[in-house]
MDTraj code that builds the backbone (N, CA, C; nanometers):
import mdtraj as md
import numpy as np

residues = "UNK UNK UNK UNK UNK UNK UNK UNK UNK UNK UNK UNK UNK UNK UNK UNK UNK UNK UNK UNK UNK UNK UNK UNK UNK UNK UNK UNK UNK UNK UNK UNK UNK UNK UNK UNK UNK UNK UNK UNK UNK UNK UNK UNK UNK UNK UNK UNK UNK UNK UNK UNK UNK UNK UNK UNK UNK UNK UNK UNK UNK UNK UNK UNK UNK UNK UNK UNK UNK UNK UNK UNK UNK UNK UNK UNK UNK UNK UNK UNK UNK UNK UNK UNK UNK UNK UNK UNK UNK UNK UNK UNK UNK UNK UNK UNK UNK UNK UNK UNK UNK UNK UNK UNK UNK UNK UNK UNK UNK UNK UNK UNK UNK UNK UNK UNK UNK UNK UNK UNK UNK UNK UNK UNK UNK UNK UNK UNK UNK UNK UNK UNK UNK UNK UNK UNK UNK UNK UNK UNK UNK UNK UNK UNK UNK UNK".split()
xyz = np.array([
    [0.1820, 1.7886, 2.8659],
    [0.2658, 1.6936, 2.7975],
    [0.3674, 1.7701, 2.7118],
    [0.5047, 1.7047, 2.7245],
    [0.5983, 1.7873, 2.6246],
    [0.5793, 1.7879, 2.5002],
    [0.6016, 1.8585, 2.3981],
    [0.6061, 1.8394, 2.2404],
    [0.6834, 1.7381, 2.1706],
    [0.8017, 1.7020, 2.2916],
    [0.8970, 1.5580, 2.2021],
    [0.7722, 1.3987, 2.2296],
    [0.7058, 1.4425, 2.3164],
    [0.6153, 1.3480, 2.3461],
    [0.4982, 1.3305, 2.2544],
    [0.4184, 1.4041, 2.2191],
    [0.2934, 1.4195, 2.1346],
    [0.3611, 1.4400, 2.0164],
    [0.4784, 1.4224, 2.0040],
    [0.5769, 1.3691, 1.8091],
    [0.5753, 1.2289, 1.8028],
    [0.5968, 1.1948, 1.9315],
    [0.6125, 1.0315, 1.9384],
    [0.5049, 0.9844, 1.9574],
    [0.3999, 1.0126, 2.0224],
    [0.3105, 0.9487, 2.0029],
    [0.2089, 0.9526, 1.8874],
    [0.2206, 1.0483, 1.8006],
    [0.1916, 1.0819, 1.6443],
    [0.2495, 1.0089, 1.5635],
    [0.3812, 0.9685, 1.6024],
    [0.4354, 0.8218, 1.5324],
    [0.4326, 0.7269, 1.5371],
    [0.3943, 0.6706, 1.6749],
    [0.3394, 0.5782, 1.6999],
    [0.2160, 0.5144, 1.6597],
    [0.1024, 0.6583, 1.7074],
    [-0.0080, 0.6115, 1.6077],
    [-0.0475, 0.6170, 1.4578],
    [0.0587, 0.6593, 1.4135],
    [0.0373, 0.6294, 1.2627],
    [0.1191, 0.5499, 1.1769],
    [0.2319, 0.4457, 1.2797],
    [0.2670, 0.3507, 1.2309],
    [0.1638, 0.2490, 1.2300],
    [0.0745, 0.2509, 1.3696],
    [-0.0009, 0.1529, 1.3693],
    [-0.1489, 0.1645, 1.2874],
    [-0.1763, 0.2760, 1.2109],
    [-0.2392, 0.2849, 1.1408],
    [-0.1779, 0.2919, 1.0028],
    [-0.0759, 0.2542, 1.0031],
    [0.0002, 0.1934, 0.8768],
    [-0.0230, 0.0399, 0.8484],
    [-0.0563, -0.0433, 0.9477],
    [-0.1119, -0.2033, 0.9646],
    [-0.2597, -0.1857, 0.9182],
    [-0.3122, -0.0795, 0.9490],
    [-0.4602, -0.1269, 0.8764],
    [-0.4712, -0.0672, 0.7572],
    [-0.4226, -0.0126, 0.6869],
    [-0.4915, 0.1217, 0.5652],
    [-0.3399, 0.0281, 0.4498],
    [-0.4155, 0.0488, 0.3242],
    [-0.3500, 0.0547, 0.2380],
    [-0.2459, 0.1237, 0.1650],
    [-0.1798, 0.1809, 0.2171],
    [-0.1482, 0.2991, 0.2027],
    [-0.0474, 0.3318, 0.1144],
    [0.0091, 0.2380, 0.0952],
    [0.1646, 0.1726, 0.0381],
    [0.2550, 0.2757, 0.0984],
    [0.2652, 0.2625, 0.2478],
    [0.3788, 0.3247, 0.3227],
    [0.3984, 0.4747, 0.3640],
    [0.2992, 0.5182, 0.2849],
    [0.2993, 0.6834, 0.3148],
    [0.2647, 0.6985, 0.4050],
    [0.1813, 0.6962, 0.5164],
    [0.1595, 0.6757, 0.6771],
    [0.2937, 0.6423, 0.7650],
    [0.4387, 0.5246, 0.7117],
    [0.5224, 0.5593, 0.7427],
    [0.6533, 0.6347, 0.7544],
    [0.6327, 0.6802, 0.6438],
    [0.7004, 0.8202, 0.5498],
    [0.6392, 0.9015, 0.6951],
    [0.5202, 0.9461, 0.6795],
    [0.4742, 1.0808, 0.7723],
    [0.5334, 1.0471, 0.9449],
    [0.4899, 0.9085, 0.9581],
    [0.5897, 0.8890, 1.0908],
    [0.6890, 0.8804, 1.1463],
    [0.7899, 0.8565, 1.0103],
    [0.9284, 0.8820, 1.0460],
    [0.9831, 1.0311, 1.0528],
    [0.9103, 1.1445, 1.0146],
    [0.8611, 1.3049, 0.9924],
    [0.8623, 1.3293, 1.1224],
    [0.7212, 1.2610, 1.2023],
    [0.7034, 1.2715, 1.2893],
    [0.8154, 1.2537, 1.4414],
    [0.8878, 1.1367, 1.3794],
    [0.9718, 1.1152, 1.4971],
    [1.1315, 1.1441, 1.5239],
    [1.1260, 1.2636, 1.4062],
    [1.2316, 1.3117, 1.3575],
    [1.2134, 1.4207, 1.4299],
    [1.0549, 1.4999, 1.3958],
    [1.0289, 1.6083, 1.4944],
    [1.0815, 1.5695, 1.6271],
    [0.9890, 1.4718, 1.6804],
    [1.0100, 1.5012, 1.8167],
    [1.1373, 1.4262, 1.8886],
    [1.2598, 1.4614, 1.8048],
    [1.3962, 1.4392, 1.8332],
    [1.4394, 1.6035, 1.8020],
    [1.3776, 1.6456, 1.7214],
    [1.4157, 1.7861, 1.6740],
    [1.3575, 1.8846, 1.8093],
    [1.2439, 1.8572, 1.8962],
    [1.2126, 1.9000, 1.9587],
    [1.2754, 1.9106, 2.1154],
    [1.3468, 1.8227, 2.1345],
    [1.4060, 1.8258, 2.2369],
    [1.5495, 1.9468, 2.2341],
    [1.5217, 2.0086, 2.1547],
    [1.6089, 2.1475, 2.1216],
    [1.5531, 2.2472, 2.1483],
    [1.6514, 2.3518, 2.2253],
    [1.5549, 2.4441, 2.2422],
    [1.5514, 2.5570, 2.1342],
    [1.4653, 2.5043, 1.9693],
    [1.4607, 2.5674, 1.8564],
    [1.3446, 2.6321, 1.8532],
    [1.2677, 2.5666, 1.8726],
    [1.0866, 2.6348, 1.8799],
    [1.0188, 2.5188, 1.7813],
    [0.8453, 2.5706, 1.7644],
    [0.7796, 2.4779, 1.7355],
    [0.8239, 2.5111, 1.5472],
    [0.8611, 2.6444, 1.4573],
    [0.8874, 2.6527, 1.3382],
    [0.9999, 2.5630, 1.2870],
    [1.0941, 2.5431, 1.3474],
    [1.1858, 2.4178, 1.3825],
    [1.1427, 2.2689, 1.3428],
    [1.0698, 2.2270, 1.4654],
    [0.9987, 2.0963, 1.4448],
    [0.8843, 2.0725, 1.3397],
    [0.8300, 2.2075, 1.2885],
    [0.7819, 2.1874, 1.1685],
    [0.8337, 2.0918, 1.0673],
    [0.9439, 2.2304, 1.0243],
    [1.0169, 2.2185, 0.9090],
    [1.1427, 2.0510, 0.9578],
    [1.1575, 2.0111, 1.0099],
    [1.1880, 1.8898, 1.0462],
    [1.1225, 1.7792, 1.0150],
    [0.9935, 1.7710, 1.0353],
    [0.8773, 1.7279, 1.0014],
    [0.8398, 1.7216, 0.8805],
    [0.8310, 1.8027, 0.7799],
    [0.8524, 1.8046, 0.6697],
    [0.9038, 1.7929, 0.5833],
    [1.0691, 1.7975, 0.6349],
    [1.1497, 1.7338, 0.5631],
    [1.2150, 1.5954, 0.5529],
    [1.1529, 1.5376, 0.6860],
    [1.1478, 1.4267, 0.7567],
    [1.0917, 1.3413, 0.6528],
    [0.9730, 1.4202, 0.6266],
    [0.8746, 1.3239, 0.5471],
    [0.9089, 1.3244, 0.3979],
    [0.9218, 1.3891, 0.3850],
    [0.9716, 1.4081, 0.2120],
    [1.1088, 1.3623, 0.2006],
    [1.1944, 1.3297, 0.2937],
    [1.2918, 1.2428, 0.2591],
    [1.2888, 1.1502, 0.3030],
    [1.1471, 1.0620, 0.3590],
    [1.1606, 0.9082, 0.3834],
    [1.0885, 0.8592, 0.2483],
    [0.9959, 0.9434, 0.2196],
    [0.8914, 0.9342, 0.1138],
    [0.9835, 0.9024, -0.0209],
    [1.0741, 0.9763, -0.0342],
    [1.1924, 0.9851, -0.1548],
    [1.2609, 0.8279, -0.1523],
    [1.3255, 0.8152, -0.0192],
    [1.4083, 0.7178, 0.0229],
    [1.3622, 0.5947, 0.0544],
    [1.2938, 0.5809, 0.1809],
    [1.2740, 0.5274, 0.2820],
    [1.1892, 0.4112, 0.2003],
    [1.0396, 0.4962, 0.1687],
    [0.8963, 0.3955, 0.0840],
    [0.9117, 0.3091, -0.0418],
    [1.0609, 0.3572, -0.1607],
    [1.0728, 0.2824, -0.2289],
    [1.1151, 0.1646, -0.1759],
    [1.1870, 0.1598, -0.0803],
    [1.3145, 0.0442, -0.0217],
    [1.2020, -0.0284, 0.0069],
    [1.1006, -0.0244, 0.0811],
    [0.9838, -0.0884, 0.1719],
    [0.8925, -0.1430, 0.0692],
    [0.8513, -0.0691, -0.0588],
    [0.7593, -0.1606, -0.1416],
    [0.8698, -0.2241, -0.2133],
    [0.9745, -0.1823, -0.2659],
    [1.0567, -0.3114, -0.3090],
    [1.0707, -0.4436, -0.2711],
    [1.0942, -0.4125, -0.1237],
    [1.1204, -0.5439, -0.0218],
    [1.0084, -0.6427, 0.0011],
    [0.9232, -0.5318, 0.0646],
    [0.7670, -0.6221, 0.0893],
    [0.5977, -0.6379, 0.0173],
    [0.6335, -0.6530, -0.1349],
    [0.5839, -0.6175, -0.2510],
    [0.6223, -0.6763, -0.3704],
    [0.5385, -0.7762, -0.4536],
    [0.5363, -0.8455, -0.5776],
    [0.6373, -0.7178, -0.6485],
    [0.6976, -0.7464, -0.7480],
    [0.7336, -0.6596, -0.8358],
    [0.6085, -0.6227, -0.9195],
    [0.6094, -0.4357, -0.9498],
    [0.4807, -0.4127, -1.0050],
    [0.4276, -0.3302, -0.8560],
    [0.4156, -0.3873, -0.7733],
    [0.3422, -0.3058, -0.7052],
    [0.2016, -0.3611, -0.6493],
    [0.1938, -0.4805, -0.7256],
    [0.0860, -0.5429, -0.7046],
    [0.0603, -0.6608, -0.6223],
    [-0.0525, -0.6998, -0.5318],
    [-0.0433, -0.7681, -0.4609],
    [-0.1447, -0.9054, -0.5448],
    [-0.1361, -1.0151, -0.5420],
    [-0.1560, -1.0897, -0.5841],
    [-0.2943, -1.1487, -0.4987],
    [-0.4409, -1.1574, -0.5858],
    [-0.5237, -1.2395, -0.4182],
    [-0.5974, -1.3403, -0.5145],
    [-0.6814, -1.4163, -0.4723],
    [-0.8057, -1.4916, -0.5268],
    [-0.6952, -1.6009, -0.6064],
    [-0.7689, -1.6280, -0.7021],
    [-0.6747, -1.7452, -0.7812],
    [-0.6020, -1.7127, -0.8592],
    [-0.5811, -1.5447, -0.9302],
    [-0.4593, -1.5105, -0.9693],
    [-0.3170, -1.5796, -0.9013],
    [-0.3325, -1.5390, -0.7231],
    [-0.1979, -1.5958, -0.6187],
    [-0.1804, -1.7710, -0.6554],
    [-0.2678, -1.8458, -0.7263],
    [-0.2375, -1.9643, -0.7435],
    [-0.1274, -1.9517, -0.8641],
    [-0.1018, -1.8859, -0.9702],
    [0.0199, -1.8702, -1.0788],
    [0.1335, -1.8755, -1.0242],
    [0.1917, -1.9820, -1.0671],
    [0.3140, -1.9984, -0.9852],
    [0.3014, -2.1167, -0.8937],
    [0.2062, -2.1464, -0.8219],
    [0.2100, -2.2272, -0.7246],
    [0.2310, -2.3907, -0.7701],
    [0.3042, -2.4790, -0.7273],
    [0.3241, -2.6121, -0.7060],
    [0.2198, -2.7023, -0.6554],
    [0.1431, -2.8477, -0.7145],
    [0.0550, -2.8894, -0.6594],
    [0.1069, -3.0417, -0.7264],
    [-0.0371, -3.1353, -0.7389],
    [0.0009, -3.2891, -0.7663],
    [-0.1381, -3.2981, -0.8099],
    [-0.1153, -3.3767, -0.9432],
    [-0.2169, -3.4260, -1.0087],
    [-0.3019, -3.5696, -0.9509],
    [-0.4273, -3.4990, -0.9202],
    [-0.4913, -3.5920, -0.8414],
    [-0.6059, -3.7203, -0.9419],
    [-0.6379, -3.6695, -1.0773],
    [-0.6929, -3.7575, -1.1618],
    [-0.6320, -3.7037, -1.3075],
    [-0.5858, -3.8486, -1.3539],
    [-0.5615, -3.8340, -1.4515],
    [-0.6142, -3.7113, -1.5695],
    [-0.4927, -3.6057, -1.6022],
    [-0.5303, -3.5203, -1.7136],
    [-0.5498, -3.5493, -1.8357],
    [-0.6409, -3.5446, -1.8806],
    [-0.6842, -3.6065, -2.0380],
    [-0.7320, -3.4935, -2.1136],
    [-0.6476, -3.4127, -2.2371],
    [-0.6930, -3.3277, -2.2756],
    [-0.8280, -3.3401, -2.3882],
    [-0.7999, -3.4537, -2.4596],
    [-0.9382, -3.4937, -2.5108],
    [-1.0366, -3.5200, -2.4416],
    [-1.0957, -3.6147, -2.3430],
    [-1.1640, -3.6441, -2.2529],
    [-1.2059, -3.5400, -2.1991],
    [-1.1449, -3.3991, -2.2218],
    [-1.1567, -3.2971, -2.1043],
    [-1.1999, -3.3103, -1.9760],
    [-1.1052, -3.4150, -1.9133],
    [-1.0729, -3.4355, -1.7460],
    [-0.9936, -3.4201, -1.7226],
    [-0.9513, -3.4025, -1.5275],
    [-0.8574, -3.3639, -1.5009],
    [-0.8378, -3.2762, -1.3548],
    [-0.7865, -3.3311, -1.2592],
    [-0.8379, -3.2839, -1.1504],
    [-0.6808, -3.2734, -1.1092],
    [-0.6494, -3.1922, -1.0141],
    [-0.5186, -3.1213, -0.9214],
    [-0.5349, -3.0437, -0.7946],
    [-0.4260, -3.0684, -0.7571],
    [-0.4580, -3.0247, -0.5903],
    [-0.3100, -2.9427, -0.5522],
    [-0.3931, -2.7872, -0.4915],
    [-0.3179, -2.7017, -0.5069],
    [-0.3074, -2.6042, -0.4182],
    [-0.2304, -2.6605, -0.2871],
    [-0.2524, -2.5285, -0.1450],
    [-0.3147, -2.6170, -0.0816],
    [-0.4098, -2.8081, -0.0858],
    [-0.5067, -2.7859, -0.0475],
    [-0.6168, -2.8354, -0.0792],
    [-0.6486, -2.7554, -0.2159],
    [-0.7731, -2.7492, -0.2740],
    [-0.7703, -2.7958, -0.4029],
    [-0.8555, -2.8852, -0.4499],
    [-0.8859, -2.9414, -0.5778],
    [-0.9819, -2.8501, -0.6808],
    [-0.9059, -2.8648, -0.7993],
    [-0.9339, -2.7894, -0.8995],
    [-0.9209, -2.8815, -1.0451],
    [-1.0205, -2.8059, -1.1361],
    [-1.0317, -2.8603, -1.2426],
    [-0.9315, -2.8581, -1.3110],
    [-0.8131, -2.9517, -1.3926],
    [-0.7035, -2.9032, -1.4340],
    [-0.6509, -2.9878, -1.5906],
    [-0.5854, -2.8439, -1.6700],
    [-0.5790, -2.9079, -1.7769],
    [-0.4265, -2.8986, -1.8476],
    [-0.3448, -2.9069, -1.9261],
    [-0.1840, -2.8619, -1.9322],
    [-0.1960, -2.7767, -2.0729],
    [-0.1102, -2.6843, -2.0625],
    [-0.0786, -2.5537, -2.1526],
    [-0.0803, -2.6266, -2.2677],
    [0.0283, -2.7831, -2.2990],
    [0.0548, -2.8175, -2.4156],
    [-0.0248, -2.9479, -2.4635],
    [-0.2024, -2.9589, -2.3841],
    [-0.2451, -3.0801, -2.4211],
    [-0.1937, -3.2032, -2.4092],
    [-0.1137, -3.1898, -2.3050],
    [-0.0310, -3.3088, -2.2895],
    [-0.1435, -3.4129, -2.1783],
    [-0.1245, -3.5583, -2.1943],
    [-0.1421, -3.6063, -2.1083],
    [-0.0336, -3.6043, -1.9290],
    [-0.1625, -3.6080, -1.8386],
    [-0.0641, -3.6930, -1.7046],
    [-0.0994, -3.7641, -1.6032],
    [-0.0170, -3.8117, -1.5809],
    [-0.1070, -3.9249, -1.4628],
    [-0.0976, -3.8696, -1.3553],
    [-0.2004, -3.9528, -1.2403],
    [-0.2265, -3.8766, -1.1187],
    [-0.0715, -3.9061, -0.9968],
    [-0.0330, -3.8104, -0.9651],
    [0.0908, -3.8307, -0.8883],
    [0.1895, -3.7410, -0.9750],
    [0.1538, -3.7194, -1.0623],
    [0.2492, -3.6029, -1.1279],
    [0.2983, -3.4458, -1.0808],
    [0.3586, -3.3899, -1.0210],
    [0.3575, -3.2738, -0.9726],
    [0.4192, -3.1963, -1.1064],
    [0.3039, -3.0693, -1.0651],
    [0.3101, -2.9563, -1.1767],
    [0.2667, -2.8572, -1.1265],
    [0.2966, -2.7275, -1.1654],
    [0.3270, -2.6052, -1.1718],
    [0.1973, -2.5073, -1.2269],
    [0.1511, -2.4549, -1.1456],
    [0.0290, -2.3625, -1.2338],
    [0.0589, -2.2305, -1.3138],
    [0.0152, -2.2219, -1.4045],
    [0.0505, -2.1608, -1.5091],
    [-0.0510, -2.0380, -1.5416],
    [-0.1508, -2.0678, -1.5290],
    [-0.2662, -1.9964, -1.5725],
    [-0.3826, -2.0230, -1.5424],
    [-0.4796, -1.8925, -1.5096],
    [-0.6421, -2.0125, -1.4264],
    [-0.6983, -1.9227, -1.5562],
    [-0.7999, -1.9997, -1.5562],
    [-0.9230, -1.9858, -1.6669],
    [-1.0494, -2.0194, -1.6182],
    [-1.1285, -1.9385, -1.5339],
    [-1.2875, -1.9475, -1.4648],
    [-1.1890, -2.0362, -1.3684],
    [-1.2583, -2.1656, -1.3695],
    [-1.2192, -2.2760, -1.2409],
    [-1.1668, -2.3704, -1.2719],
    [-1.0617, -2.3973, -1.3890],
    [-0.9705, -2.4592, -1.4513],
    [-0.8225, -2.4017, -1.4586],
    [-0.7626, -2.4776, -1.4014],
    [-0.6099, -2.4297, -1.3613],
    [-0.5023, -2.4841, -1.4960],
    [-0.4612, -2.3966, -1.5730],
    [-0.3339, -2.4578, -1.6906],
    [-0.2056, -2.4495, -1.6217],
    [-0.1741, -2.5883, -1.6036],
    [-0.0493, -2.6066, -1.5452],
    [0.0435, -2.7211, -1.6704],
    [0.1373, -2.6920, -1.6124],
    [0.3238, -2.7512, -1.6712],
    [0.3354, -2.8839, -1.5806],
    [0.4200, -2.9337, -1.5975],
    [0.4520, -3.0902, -1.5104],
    [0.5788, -2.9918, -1.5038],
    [0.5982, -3.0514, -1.3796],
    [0.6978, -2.9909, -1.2816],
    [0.8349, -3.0371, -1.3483],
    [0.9599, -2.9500, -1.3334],
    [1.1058, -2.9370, -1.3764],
    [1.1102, -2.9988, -1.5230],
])
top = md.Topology()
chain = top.add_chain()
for i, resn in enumerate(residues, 1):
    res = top.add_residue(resn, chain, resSeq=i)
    for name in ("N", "CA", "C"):
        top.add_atom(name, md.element.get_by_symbol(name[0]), res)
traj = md.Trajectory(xyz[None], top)
């Protein structure tokens, strides 16, 4: 097998092991290295050549390339949002009347019904759409919408 070949397929498989691993992109940093080599390789430079191609490949996608990519496809921060944190922010409809004295109060959100109460003790009736604000255990603090 040629060497421009086993560059590409080194990039290949470590883009696609860029889909499973966490990696935040450095797996595609090294593959764009990789497929830089084996463009560099189709020269007749030698393998010290496609090294250093390779290496610089990578250290200037790594510089360049990985910020652009977690900017784009990435919460600001860096952080990915899961569990009921990802509900902050989200839009839903008040399904039983919120009563902050009574402490009742039910909302539906993605879906799923949750215990729900408002930031400012406000009352609301059911049909109200509001905004989640904050979870607390299994109680969602939400805003009435606009």
């Amino acid at each position: 097998m040629a060497p421009w070949q086993l560059w590409l397929i080194g990039a290949v498989l470590l883009l696609v092991l860029e889909m499973f691993a966490p990696s935040g992109f450095f797996l595609t940093c090294v593959a764009i290295g990789a497929l830089l080599a084996s463009l560099a390789s189709l020269l007749p430079l030698g393998f010290t050549v496609q090294a250093l191609v390779f290496a610089a490949g990578t250290l200037l996608s790594a510089v360049s390339v990985r910020p652009f990519l977690l900017a784009r496809l990435r919460l600001k921060g860096g952080e990915v949002r899961t569990n009921v944190a990802a509900l902050i922010g989200k839009t839903g409809v008040v399904t039983e009347a919120i009563d902050p004295v009574a402490a009742r109060g039910r909302v539906l959100v993605d879906g799923e019904d949750w215990r729900g109460t408002t930031i400012d003790d406000t009352k609301l009736a059911p049909g109200t759409r509001i905004t989640v604000v904050q979870v607390e255990g299994t109680t969602l603090k939400v805003d009435k919408e606009g």
